[in-house]
C-alpha positions as a Python dict, from the first residue, in 0.01 Angstrom:
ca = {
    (1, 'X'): (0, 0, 0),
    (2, 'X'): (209, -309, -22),
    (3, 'X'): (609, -256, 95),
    (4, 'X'): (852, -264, -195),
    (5, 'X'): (992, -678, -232),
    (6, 'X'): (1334, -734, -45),
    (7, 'X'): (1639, -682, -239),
    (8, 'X'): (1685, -1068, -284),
    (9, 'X'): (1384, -1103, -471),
    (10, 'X'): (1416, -854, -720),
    (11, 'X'): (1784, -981, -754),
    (12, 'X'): (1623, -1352, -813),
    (13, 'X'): (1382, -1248, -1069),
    (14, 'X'): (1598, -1020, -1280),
    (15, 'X'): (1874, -1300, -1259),
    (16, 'X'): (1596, -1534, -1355),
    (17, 'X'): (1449, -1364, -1647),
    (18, 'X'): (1797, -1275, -1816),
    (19, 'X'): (1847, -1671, -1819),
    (20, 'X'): (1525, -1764, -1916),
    (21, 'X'): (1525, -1489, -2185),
    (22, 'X'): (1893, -1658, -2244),
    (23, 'X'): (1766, -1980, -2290),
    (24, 'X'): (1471, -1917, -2519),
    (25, 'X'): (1704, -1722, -2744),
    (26, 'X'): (1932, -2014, -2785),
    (27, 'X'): (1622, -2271, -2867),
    (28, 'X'): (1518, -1999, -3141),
    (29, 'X'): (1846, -1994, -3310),
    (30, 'X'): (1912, -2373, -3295),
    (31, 'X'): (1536, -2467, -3442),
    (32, 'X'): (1424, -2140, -3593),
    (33, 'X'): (1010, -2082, -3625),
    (34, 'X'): (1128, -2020, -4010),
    (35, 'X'): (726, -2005, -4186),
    (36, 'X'): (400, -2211, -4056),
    (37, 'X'): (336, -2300, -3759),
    (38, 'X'): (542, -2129, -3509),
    (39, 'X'): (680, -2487, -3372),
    (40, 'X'): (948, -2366, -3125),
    (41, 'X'): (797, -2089, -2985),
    (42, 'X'): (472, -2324, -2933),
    (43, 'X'): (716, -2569, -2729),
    (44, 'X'): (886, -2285, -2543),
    (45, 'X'): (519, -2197, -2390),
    (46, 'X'): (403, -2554, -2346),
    (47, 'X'): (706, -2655, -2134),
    (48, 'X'): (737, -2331, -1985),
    (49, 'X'): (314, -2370, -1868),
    (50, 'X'): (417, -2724, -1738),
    (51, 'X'): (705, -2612, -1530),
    (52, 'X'): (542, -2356, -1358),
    (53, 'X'): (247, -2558, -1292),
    (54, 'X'): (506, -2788, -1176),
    (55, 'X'): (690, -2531, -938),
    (56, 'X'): (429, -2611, -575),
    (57, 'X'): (544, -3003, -611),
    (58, 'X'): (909, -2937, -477),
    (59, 'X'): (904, -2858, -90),
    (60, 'X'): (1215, -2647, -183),
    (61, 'X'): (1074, -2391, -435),
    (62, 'X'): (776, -2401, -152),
    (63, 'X'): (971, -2356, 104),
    (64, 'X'): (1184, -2058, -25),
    (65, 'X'): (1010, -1717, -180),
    (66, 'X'): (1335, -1632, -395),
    (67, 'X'): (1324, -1945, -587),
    (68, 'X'): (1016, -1963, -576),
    (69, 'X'): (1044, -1579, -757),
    (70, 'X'): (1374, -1643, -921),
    (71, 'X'): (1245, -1998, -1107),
    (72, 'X'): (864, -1880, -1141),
    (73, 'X'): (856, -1505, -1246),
    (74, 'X'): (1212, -1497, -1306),
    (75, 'X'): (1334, -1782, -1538),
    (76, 'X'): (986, -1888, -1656),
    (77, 'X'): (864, -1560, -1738),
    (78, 'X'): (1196, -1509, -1927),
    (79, 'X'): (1153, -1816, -2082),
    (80, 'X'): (782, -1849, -2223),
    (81, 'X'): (690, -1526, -2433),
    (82, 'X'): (355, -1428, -2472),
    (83, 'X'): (488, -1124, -2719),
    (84, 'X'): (639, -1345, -2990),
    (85, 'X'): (340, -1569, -2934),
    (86, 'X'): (75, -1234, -3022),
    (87, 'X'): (321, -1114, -3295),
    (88, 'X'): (347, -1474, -3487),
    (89, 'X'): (-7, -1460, -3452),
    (90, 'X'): (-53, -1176, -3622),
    (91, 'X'): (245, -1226, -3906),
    (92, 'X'): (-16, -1558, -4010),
    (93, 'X'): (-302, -1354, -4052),
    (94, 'X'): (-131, -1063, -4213),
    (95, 'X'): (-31, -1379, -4502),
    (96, 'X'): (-379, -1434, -4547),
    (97, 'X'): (-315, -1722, -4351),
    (98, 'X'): (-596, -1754, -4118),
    (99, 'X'): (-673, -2098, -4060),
    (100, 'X'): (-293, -2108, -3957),
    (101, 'X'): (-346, -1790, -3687),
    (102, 'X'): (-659, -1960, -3553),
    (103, 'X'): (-508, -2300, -3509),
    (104, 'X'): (-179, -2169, -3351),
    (105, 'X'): (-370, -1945, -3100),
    (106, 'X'): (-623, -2170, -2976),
    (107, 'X'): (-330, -2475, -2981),
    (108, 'X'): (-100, -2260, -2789),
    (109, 'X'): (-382, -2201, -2552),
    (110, 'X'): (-535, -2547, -2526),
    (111, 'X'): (-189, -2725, -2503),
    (112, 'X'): (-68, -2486, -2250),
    (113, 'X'): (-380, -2561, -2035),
    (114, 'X'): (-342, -2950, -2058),
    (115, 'X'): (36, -2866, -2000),
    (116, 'X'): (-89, -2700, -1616),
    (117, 'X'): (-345, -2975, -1577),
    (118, 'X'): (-118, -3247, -1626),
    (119, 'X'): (122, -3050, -1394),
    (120, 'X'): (-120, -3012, -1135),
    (121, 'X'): (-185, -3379, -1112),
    (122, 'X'): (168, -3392, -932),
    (123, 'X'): (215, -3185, -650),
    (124, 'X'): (-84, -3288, -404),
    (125, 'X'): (-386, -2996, -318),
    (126, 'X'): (-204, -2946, 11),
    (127, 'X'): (121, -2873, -115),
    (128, 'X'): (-60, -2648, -388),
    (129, 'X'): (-236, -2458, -84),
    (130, 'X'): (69, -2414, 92),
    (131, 'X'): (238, -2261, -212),
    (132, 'X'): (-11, -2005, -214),
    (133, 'X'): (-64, -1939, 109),
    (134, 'X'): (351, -1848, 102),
    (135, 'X'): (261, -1598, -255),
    (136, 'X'): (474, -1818, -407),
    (137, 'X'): (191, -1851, -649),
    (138, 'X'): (194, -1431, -763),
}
């Protein structure tokens, strides 16, 4: 059985996520999904995908587990929201609205992987190892 996480990490995630969560809150009240396609919410995931991805490229986030945690599972995971994301989905297709549903899901999805790939391309493969190697990566 793996050992409980220190203190500090659980401190930097739960700091993390109530600022993410913070911060996608305030994007939702300023530009509202309101009806069609879910716009904000679709932005919130895309940049949230691309930051993460983006996370191994700075030595400091590689070099240190609780920002690595606190930025990555913390304020990331705060801020993107796979729950609205499944629920929006839904709300189309419950309006008959199917077309909608399909091409929010599968643009969410596809836009979120280009948003990683494109990420990828800037930290190098040994940085990226590294990264993992540290579980900065779980």
């Amino acid at each position: 059985m793996k050992p409980p996480p220190p203190p500090r990490l659980v401190a930097a995630v739960a700091i993390g996520g109530a600022l993410g969560a913070l911060v996608r809150w305030t994007l939702g009240e300023l530009a509202p999904d309101g009806t069609g396609f879910p716009w904000t919410t679709f932005a919130i995931n895309v940049s949230g995908s691309f930051l993460l991805a983006m996370l191994p490229a700075f030595f400091a986030v590689r070099r240190s587990p609780v920002l690595a945690a606190g930025l990555g599972t913390g304020v990331l995971g705060g801020y993107t929201t796979l729950s609205t994301y499944s629920e929006q989905t839904r709300a189309l297709l419950a309006t008959g609205d199917a077309g909608l549903a399909a091409a929010y899901l599968l643009g969410t999805l596809g836009a979120c992987l280009a948003a990683v790939a494109l990420a990828h391309r800037f930290s190098r493969p040994l940085a990226q190892r590294a990264f993992e190697d540290e579980e900065g990566n779980e």
